[in-house]
N, C-alpha and C positions, 0 to 999 in steps of 0.2 A: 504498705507494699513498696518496697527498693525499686530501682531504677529495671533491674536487672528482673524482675520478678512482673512487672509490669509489662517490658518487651515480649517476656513470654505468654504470659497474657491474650494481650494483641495478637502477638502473632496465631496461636490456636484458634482466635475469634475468626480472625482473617481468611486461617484456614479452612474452617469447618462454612463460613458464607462463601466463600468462593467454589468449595468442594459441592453444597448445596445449589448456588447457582447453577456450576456448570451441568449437573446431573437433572436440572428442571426443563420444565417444556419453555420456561421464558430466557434460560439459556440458552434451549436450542433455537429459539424464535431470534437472539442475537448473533449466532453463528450463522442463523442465515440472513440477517439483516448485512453483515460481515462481508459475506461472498455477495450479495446482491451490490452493494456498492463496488466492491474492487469489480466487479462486472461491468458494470455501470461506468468505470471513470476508464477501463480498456474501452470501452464503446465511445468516450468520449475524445479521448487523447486520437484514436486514429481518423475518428470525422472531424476534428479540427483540423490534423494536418493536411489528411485529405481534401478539404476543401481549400487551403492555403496554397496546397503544391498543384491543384484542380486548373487553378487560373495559369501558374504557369507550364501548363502542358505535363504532367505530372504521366508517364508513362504508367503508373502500375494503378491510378485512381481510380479506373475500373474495379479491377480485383480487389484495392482495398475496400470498397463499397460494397461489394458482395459478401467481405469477410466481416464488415460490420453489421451486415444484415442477419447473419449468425450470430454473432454475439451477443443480439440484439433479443433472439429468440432463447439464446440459454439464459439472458439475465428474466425473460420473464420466466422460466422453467423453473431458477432459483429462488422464485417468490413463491412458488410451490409446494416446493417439497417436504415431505412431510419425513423424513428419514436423512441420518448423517450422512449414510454412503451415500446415496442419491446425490447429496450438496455436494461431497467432494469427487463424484464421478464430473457433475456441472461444469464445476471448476476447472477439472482436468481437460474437459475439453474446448470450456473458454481461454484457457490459459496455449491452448495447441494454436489453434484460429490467430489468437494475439501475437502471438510468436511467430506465428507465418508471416503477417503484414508486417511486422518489427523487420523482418528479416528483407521484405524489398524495399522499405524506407530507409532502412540503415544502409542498403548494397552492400548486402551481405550474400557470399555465395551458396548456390542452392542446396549445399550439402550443412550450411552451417545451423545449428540448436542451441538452443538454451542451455548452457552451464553452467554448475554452480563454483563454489571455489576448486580451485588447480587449472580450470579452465586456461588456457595459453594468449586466447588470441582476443585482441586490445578492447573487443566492445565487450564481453562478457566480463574484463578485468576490470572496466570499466562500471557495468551495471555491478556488479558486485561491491565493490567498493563504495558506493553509493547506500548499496543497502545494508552493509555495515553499520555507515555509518546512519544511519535511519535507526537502526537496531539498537546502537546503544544510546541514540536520542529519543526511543522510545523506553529502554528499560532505567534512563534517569524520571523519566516522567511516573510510568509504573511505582515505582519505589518510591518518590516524593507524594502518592497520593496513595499509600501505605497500602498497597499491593504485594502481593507475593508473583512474583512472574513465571516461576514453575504451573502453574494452574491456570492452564487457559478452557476458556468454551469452546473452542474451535480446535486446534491444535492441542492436546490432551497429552497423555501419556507413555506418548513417541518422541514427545518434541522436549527439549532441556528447558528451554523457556517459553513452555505453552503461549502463554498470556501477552509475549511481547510480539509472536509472531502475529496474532491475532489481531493485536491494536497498533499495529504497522500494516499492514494489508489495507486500511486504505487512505493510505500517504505512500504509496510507494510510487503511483503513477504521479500524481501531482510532484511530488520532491525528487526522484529520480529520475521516470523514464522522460518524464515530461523536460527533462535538461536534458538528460543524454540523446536521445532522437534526434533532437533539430544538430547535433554536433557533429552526430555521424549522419547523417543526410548529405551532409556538405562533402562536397566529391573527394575524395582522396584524405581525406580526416582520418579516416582509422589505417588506411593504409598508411600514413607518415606519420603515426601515434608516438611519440617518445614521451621521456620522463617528464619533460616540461610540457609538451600538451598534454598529458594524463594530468600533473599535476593542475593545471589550468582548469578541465576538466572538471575535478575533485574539486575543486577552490569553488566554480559555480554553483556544484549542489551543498556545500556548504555554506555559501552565504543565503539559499534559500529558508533557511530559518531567520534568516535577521531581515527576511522581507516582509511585507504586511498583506494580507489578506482579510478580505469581507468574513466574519465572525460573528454571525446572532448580532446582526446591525449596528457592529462596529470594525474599526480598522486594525486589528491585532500583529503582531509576529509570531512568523507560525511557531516558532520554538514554545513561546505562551499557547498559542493553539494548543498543541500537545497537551501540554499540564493541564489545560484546561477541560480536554478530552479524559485523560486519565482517571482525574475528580468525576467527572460526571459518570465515569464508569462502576469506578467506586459507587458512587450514590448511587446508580442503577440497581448494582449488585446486593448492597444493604437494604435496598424498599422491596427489592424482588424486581424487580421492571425493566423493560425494556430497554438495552443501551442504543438510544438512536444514534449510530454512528456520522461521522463526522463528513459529510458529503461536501467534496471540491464545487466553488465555481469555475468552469472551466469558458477561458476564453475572458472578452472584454469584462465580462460584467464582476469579474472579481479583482480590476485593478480600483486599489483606492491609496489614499494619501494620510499620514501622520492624523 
């Protein structure tokens, strides 16, 4: 078998286990392992800051502690469910709640939501950008641990690259919102946003890969994180099993050192 004969190969193999996966019940028991966490780490990122901004007088910590107590109750509803829609109804409305309190952390005005790209104005240019670049540190990882990234468990046959949107969901609080937040918190930051603070911006969450983080009790770069997420996703999908996804430590307990 040629080089060229072999690719094809694989690739069908690849296809027909992933096609399998995603249509199994321990696919769907991953798609909601998926959204439980990205639940889990929006509940986390806002009771950190919460309690940061708490001490110094933090005008909105009220409300953001009521909107975590929300959160709080759809990530255990997402451990639940026994049905797709249901997980992405969850979503939809853990994802409203999030964006609420994003939106008086950031001092952002009361008219302002979440956008995707075209979006105009400097924090949504921002978050976006971010998630770009997430996107295709996620779809080098996919591909190096001989993935097809059209086929995802979660995001299916709406989405161009199902499987990256999927295995990015949950690094997105950790490696974006988790930088962008504390940048626009700071008073007057997005209103005086230029190309050099964007760029600055953008330079932080990209050197968050070349940081180290607690990894299955060792010191890692999350760029490695990744690949190493990927693989195990991989292996999930070929044993048939469960992808335990890759859950942040958030706060002190996940600084560590070379």
């Amino acid at each position: 078998m040629n080089k060229t004969d072999q690719h094809k190969h694989l690739t069908r193999r690849a296809i027909k286990t992933q096609l399998h996966y995603a249509e199994s019940d321990i696919g769907f028991e991953t798609a909601r392992e998926i959204i439980s966490v990205k639940i889990a780490n929006a509940r986390m990122i806002l009771t950190d800051f919460r309690q940061a901004r708490a001490r110094a007088g933090f005008e909105h910590a009220g409300k953001i502690e009521s909107i975590v107590a929300r959160i709080r109750r759809f990530e255990k509803e997402a451990r639940r469910v026994e049905r797709r829609e249901s997980l992405f109804r969850i979503e939809a409305f853990a994802a409203k709640a999030y964006w609420d309190a994003v939106r008086l952390i950031a001092r952002r005005p009361a008219l302002w939501r979440r956008k995707y790209p075209g979006s105009p104005d400097s924090f949504n240019t921002v978050l976006n950008g971010g998630y770009r670049l997430l996107a295709s540190r996620s779809m080098q990882a996919i591909q190096k641990a001989g993935l097809l990234p059209e086929i995802g468990v979660l995001h299916g046959e709406h989405s161009r690259d199902g499987l990256v949107y999927d295995f990015m969901e949950c690094f997105r609080h950790p490696l974006v919102d988790a930088v962008v937040l504390p940048l626009f918190s700071r008073r007057n930051f997005g209103a005086s946003l230029n190309e050099k603070s964007e760029g600055r911006a953008f330079g932080i969450i990209d050197g968050m890969y070349k940081k180290r983080f607690w990894y299955r009790g060792r010191c890692e770069k999350m760029a490695r994180i990744l690949d190493f997420e990927a693989i195990k996703l991989r292996k999930a999908m070929m044993d048939k099993k469960l992808w335990k996804v890759y859950r942040h430590r958030w706060g002190h307990r996940n600084r560590c050192s070379p």
